[in-house]
N, C-alpha and C positions, 0 to 999 in steps of 0.2 A: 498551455504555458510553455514557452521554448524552454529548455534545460540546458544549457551551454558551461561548462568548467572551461577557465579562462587563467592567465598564469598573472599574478597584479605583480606588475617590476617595479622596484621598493627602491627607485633615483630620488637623488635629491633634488633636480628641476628636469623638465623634460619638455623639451622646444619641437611646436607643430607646426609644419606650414604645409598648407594644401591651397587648394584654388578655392576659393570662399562662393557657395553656390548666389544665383541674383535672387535680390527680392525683391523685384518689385511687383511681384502678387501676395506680400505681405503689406497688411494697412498698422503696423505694432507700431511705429514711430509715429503714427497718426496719433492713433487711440492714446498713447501714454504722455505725448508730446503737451505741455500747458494750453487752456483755452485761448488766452491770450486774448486778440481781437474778438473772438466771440461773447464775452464780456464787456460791457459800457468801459469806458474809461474811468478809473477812480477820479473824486476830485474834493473839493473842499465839503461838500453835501453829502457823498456817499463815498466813504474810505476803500482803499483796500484793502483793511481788513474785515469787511460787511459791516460795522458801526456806521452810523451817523455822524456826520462831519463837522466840524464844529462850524459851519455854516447852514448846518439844515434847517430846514424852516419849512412850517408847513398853513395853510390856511384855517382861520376859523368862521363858523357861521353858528348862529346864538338865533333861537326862533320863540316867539310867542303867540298859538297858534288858540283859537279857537275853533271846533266844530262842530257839528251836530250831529250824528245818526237817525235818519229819519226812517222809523220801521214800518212807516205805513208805503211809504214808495219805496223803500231801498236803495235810500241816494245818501252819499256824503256832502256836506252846505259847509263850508271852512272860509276863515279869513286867519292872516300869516302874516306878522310881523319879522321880516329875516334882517337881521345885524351881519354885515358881511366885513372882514377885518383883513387886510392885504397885509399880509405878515412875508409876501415875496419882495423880491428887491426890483420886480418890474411894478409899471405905471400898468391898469388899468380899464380900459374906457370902455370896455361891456363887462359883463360878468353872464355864465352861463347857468339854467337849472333843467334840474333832470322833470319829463313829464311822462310817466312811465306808465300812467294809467293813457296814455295815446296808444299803445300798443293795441290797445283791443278796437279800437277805430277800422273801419274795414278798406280802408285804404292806406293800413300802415304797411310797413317795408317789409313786417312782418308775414302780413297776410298777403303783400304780393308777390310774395319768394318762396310761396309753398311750391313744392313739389310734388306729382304723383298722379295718379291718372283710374282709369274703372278698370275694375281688373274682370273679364271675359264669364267669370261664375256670379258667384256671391258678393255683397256688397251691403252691410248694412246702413240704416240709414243714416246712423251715426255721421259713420265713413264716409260716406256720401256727402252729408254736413260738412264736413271737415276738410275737404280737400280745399276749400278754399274760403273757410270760418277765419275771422283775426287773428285766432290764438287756438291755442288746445281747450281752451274753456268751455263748458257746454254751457247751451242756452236754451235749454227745452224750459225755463221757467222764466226767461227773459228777452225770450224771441223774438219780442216787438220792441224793444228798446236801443236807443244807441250808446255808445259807450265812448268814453277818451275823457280829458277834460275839458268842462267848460268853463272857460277863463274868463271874469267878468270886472276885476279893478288887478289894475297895476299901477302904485303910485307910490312918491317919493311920500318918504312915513312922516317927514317933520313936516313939508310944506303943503304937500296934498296935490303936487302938481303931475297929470299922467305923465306916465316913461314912455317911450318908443321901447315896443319890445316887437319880437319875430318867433314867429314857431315853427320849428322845423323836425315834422314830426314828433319824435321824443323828447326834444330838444327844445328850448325857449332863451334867445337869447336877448337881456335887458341893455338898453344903454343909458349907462349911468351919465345925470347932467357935467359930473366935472370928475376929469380923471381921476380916476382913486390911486394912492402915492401910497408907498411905503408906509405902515405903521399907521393905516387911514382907516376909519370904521364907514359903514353907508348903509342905511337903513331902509328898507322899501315894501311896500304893501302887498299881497295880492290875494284876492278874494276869486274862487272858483265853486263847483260843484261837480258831481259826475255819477250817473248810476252804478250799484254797486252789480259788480261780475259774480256770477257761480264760481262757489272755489275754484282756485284752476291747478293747486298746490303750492301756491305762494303769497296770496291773498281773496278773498271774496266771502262767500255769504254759504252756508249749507241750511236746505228746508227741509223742515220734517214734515209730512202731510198728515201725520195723526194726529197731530196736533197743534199743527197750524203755524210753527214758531220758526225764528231763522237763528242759527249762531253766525255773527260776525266774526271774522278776521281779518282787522282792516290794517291794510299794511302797502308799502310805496304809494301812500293814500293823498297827499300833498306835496306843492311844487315843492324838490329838494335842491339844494345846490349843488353842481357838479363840482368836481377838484382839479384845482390849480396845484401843480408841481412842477421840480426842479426835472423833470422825466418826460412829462408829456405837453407841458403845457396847461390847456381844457383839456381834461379827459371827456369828449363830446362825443364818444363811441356811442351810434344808436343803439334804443334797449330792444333787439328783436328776442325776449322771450330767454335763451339759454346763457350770455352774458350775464351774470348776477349783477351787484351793485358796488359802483365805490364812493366815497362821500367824506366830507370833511367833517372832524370832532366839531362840538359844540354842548352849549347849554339849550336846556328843552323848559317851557312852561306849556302845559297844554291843559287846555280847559273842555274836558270831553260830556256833553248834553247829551241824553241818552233815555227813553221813557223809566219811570222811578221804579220799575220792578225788577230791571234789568239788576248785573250783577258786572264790573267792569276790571279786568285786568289790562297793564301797562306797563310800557319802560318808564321806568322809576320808579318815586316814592309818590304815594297817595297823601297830598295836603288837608283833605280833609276828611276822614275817614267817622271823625263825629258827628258831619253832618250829612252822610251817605250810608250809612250803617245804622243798624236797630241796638238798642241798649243792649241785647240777646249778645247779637253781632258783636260789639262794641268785649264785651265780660268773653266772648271767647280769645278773640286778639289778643287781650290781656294773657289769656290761659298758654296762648300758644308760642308767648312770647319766651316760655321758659320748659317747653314739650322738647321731650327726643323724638314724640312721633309725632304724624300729624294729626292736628283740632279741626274739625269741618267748622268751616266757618259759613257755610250753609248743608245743609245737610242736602239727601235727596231726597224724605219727603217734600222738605220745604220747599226743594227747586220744581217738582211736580206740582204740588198744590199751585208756585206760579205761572206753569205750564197750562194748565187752567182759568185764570184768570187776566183780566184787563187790565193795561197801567191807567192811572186816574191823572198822573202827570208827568213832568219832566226830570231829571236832576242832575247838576253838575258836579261831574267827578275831574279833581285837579290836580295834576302830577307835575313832578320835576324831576329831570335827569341833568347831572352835569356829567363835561365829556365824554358824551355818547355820542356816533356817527349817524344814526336812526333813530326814531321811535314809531313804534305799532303798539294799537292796541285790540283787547277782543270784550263781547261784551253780548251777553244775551241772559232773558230770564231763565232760560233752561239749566245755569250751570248751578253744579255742586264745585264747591269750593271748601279747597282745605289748606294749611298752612300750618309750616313749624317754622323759629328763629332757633338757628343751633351754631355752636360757635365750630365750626368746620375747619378751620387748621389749627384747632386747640392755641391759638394765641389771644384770647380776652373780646376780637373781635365776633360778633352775631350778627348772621347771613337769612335773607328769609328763605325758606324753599315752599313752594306754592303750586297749586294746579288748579286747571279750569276744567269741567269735563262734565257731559252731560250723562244721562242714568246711560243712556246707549252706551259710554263708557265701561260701565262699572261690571262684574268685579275688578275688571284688571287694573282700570284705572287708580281708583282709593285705594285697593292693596301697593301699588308700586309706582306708581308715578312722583310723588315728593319724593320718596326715599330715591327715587334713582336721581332726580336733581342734587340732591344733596351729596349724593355718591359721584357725581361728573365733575362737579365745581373741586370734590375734596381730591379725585384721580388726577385731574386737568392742573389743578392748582400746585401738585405738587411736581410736578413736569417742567412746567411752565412758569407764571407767576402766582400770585394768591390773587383768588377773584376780588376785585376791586370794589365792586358796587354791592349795595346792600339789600338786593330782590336776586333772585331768578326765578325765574314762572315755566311752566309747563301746560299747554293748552293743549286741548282734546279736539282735532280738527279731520273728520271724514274717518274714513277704514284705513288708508295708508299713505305712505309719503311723510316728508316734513319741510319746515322751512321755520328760518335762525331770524332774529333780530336782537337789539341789545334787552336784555335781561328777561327777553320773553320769546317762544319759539311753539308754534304751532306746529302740530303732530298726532300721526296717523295712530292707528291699530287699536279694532274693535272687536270687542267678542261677540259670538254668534246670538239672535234676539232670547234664547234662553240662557244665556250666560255662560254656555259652557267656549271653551276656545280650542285650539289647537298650542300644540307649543311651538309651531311655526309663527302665529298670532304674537303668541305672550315675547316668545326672544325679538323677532321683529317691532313691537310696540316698547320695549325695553332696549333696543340698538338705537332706534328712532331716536327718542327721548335723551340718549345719550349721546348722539351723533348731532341733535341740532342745540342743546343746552349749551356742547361744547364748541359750537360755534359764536360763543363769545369771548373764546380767547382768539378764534380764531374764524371771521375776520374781522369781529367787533373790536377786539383791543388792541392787538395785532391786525392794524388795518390794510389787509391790503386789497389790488385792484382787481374786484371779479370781473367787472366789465372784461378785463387784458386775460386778466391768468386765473382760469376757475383753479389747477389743481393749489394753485397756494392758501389758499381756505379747503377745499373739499379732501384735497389730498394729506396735507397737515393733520386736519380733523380727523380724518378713517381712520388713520394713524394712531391717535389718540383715542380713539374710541373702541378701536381694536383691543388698546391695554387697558381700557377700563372696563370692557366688558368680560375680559380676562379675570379680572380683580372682583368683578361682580360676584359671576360661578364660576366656577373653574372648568366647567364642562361646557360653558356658554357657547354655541353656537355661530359662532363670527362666520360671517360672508368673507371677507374681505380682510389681510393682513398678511396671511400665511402666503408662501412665497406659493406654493401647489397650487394657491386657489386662482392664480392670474395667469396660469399652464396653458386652458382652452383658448383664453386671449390672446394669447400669444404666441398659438398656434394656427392664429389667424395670415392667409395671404396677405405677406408687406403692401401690397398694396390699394389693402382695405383698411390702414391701421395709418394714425395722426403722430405724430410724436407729446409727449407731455406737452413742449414747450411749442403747441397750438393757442394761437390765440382762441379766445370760450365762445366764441361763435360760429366758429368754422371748425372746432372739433368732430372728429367722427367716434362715434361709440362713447357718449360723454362718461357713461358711468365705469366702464371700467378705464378708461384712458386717464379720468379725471380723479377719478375716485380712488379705485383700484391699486393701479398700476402703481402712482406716487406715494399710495401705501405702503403698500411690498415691497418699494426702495427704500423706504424707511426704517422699513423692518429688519431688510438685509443688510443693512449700515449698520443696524444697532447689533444684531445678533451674529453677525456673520464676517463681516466688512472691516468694524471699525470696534466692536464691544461694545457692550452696554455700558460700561465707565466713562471712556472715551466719548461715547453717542452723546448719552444724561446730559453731560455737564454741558458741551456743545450746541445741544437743543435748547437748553430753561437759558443758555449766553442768550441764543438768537430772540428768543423770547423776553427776556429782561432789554435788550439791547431794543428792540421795537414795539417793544408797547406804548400804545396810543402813538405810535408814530406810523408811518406806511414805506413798508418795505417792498425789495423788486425781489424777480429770481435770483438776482446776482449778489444781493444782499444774505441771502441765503447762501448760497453756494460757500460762499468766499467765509461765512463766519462758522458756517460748521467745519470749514480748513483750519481757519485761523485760531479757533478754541481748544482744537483735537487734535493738533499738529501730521494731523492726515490727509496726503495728498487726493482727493478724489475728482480730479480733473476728468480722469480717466470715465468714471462711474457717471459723472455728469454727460459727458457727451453722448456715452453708451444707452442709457436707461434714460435718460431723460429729452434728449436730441435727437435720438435714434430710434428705430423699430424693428431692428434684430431682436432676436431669440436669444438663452442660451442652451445651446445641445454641442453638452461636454460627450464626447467617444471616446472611449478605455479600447482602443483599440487592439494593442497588442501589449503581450506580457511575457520580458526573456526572463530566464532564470540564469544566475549566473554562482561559481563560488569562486572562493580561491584556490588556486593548485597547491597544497601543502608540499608536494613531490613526496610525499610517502610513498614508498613501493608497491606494500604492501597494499593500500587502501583503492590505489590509483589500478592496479591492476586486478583487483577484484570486480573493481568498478566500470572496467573497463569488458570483464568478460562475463558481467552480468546484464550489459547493453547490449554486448555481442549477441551471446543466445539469445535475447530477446526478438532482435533482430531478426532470427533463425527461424523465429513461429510463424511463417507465411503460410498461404492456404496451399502454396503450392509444395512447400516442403512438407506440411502435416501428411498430407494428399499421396508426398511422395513416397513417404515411410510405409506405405503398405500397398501403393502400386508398384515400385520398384523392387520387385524380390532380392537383389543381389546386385553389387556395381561390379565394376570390372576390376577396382584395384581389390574388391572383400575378395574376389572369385581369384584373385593371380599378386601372390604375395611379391614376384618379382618387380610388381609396378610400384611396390611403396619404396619410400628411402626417409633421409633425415626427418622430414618436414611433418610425414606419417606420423611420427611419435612425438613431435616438437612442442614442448608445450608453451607459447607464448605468453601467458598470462604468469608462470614460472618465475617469482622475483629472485634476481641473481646478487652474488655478492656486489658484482659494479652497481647493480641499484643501491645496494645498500650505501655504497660509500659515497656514490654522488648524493644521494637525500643527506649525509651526514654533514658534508662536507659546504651544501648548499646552507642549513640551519646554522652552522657556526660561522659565514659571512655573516650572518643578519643580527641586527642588535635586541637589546630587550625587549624597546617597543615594537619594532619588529617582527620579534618572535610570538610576543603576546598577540598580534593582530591574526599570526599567520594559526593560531593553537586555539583563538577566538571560533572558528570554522561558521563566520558570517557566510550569510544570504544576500545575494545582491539582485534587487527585481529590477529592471530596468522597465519604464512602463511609457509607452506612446501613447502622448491624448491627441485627440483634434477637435480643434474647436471649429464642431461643424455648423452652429448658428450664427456664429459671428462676435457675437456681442461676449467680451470675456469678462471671466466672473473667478473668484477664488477658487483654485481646487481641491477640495474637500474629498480624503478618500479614507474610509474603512478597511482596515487590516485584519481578517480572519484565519488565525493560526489554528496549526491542527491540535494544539494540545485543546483547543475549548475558548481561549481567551483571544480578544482584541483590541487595536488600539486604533483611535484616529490620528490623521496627518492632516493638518491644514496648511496648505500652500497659499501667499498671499498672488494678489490677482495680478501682481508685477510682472510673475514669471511668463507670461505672453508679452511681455515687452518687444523684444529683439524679433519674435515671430508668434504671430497670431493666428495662424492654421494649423500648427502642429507643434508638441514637444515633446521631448523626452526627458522623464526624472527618474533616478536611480535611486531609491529606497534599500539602505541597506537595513538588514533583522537578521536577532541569533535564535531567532525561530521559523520555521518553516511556514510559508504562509498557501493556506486553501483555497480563499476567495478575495480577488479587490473590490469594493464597490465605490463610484463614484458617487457624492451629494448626500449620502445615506440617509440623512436627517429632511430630506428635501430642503434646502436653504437658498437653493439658487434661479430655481423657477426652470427647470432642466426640462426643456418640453418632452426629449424622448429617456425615458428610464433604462429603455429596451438594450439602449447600451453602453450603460452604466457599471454594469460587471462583466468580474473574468475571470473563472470561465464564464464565457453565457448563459445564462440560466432562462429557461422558457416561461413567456408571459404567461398573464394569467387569461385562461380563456372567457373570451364575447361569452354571454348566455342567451340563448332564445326560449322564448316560452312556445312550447305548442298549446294551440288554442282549437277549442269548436268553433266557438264563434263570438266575435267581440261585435261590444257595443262602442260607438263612437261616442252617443249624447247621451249617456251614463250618468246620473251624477257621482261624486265622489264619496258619498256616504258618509257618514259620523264621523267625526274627529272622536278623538279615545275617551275621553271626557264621556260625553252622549254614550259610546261605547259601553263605559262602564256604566253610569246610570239605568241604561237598559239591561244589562245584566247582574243588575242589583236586588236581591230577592224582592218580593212584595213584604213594604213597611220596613223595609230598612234604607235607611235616608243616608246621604254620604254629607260631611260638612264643607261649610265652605263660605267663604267671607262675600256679603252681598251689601 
């Protein structure tokens, strides 16, 4: 730390002109200067201030679908009645649907854009499969079959006369007989079929071979209708795989056929549940209607005893959803099923929370699965809006992964075939569960376009799931939120890295670009950026402002400005347009005081620097190699100067110190008697991307304080600054970020003084095994180190 005494001249204005250095290797007028063009233009549909315009308007489609599940071939047999309503102000004369189960066709867009080659060693045969399979889906139990759909009626629903339709890949596009106008409804048939896929993580079928059974999860299972807006047009973005889904609201009647043993969850409400359910069944419902916890509504012997047996026939399960953008449903004899109705934002309303899951599931699943639905709808609702609908389901789908639909969301994480798990398993199977439930605020109710913008659903959500799993335990485990954990990301070559604001199919690194990163901007708004007071209210606007309606990026941007009266134009280009870093440098640190012109202080102070000065290794050295100098040896060579002692305060000191104190006034005097610390500190902002400065102050008495500088101060210049910290205490150590808040990829020089990382460890080894297994998880662990006949408990 530099130490410099400096004299502060106490004028009353003081006029500088110097030659002002160039900057044009500063980007600061960039970075802080408004979006402007880079934002659509506001207009009557979409405000400037991110609301809805009092011209928005959005489309509806209204479906009455029947279909079958056929479990002996594993196909879906459907016919679809679709009401389509132009609520746009244009005409017209086709309308477009999404055909999303094309993807797995072996000559879709998808399968012929893979990329990747045999690599010179190993090669399993998977990988081998796959370099040029339709999709990621495995097919080791459907290898001879082909997949897409097969479209077999398309017809006008009142007169029965076929449509000219066209299929273009994912895409189907119908031409209606007479332009559809303004405020026009048009109704049309289409009857298809299609084998159903091996899970792939977002729809298909999982086999169990011990017993012979499949669970269903059948989902973008039917032609859906693409969206008409004031934004795109047809959103006719083909579905290759990573693009999710966008879709217009609507009402749902589905009539799901299914062999009678089967056990069936769905979006909505079940219409007939007296004539699908056992009296047994029937008296639990009833129980469960008034449970805080959950009532099996089939239990797991019962789901095994029908794991064992034959259906003898058919039966129709009948749901209805209003304003939902989707519906999926799942359905197999294997599951155990449980449910409670609990009024989840203590206002008179009653919510179901529900799971599907088979014994493979359990324990983890019956211990926590309802209760963490009910836990996301009660964290999410208070964020955002109050969940709307009166189900949310939880389904038990493979060992990992998940995927959202309205009011029901299929989800990974299983414990090991003895039941015991790891708590890797159980936090992952409980993030899951909370990560896709609460993907019905967002992008079920808050609709918007995954096709365009995966992080506006996935990034929102992390978001949100981060502080609900927060709320969960408090020790819970989060991947993804804390601003440190998206450091190695982003310590990625720029030139391997997407910006957020990639469209979701040309993203690179979907999960932390998409997921991630739009998290941790979230997080730094709220905690760091903008407060939590500030943030809240800002976020449940945007949220209240777009439910059931479809919002863009810009609709965002502009309404957490406009709610929060915080500029963060700045923060959007940065973090969300950009793919710098940030690595804040505490480069240097002067120390500076005030000159009091005390004499006596000044000149102490002055010949205790001196000597210090004096301890060289060449004068220590000298003190006992030089026996004798020439003026000790020859008294004639000294004169005044010999004996002079300059450090000696003289009366003229005194009278100038005197004389200087009675110019200066009270406040004056108090500033100069104050004997402040003035740090002057250089940062450089060596990643580019500016971020607030956040520094800790360690004085030497023991205590400290923090300084938050807002991220303005790199306005004028964005490579380097200097801020002067004044303290009437002495300060030991700066550190920059200390709380990690800013995503600061190097820590290393973050403080000053410098202080030495912490060191790499290596292990020395004899000798390692590469195909090892991993051994026990702690559970197993302790079961094996449990005496003989003492049993540990545990909920099965």
């Amino acid at each position: 730390m530099k130490n410099t005494i400096f004299l502060l001249c106490l004028l009353t204005s003081v006029a500088v002109f110097a030659q002002q250095p160039a900057t044009t290797q500063y980007n600061a007028n960039t970075r802080f200067e408004q979006m402007g063009t880079e934002l659509p233009t506001p207009n009557t549909y979409r405000t400037a201030s991110g609301a809805p315009g009092k011209d928005y308007w959005q489309q509806k489609a209204d479906y009455d679908i029947k279909v079958e599940l056929d479990d002996i071939n594993q196909r879906i047999i459907g016919t679809e009645v679709i009401t389509y309503t132009n609520k746009s102000p244009d005409e017209l004369r086709y309308i477009w649907l999404q055909l999303d189960q094309n993807l797995f066709e072996k000559t879709s867009i998808n399968a012929m854009t893979k990329t990747g080659g045999i690599t010179n060693n190993q090669m399993s045969f998977g990988a081998i499969q796959g370099i040029n399979s339709p999709s990621s889906v495995n097919t080791t139990i459907t290898s001879n079959k082909e997949f897409g759909y097969k479209i077999t009626v398309v017809k006008d629903a009142k007169t029965g006369a076929d449509l000219i339709y066209t299929i273009n890949n994912t895409m189907m596009r119908v031409e209606v007989p007479v332009p559809l106008k303004t405020g026009q409804t048009y109704s049309f048939r289409i009857d298809w079929n299609y084998n159903i896929t091996e899970y792939y993580g977002r729809s298909g079928m999982e086999y169990f071979p011990k017993d012979g059974n499949y669970n269903y999860f059948v989902a973008h299972w039917f032609p859906r209708m693409a969206v008409y807006d004031d934004v795109n047009g047809w959103q006719h973005k083909q579905f290759l795989g990573q693009g999710e889904f966008t879709l217009p609201f609507g009402d749902y009647k589905v009539e799901i056929t299914v062999p009678n043993d089967h056990v069936v969850g769905a979006t909505g409400e079940c219409q007939n549940y007296d004539k699908v359910l056992s009296a047994t069944q029937l008296k639990r419902w009833e129980q469960a209607k008034n449970s805080k916890t959950p009532v099996l509504m089939v239990t797991q012997a019962e789901a095994e005893a029908a794991e064992k047996g034959k259906p003898t026939g058919k039966k129709t399960w009948i749901y209805k959803a209003a304003n939902v953008r989707d519906f999926a449903f799942t359905s197999s004899r294997k599951f155990i099923w449980d449910a409670m109705q609990t009024d989840v934002y203590n206002n008179g309303r009653k919510i179901w929370s529900m799971s599907f899951y088979s014994k493979e599931g359990n324990p983890l699943w019956g211990q926590y699965s309802t209760r963490v639905v009910e836990h996301t709808l009660r964290s999410y609702g208070n964020r955002t809006i109050q969940y709307p609908y009166p189900v949310a389901i939880s389904c038990h789908a493979t060992a990992g992964g998940g995927m959202e639909y309205p009011m029901i969301s299929f989800n990974g994480g299983r414990p090991e075939a003895d039941g015991t798990y790891s708590e890797q398993t159980k936090a992952g199977m409980i993030g899951v569960i909370i990560h896709e439930v609460g993907h019905n605020f967002f992008p079920m109710i808050v609709n918007t376009d995954e096709r365009q913008w995966t992080w506006m659903d996935e990034g929102l959500n992390t978001f949100c799931q981060y502080l609900a799993e927060q709320e969960w335990d408090r020790n819970f485990p989060s991947r993804r939120g804390e601003p440190q954990y998206i450091v190695p990301y982003m310590k990625t070559d720029k030139s391997q890295l997407s910006p957020i604001m990639t469209s979701s199919d040309n993203v690179i690194s979907l999960g932390p670009n998409a997921y991630a990163k739009p998290a941790t901007g979230l997080n730094m708004l709220r905690e760091t950026i903008m407060g939590r007071e500030l943030f809240d209210y800002a976020f449940k606007e945007y949220a209240r402002r777009w439910a059931f309606k479809s919002p863009q990026p810009a609709d965002f941007f502009r309404t957490l400005e406009d709610a929060s009266g915080v500029d963060l134009d700045w923060f959007w280009k940065g973090w969300f347009y950009g793919v710098e870093p940030v690595d804040q440098d505490l480069a240097e640190v002067e120390w500076y005081a005030i000159d009091t012109q005390d004499p006596v202080a000044k000149k102490a102070a002055d010949k205790a620097d001196a000597d210090a000065k004096k301890e060289t290794l060449s004068n220590i050295r000298n003190k006992t190699d030089i026996k004798q100098t020439v003026v000790e040896a020859d008294s004639t060579m000294r004169d005044f100067y010999n004996s002079y002692d300059r450090y000696a305060v003289t009366g003229a000191d005194k009278q100038k110190s005197d004389q200087y104190r009675a110019s200066l006034s009270d406040d004056e005097r108090k500033m100069l008697e104050e004997g402040k610390n003035f740090y002057v500190l250089k940062i450089k902002n060596k990643g580019g991307l500016p971020m607030p400065v956040i520094l800790k102050l360690e004085f030497e008495d023991g205590t400290s304080e923090i300084v938050r500088i807002p991220a303005e101060i790199w306005r004028t210049n964005d490579k380097e600054i200097k801020k002067t910290l004044p303290t009437t205490k002495k300060v030991k150590k700066f550190t920059l970020d200390p709380f990690y808040e800013t995503a600061d990829i190097d820590t290393a020089n973050n403080a000053f003084p410098r202080e030495p990382e912490q060191p790499s460890k290596f292990q020395a080894f004899k000798q390692r095994s590469f195909f090892g297994a991993q051994g026990p998880n702690p559970m197993q662990q302790a079961k094996q180190n449990q005496p003989t006949g003492v049993q540990t408990s545990g909920k099965n």
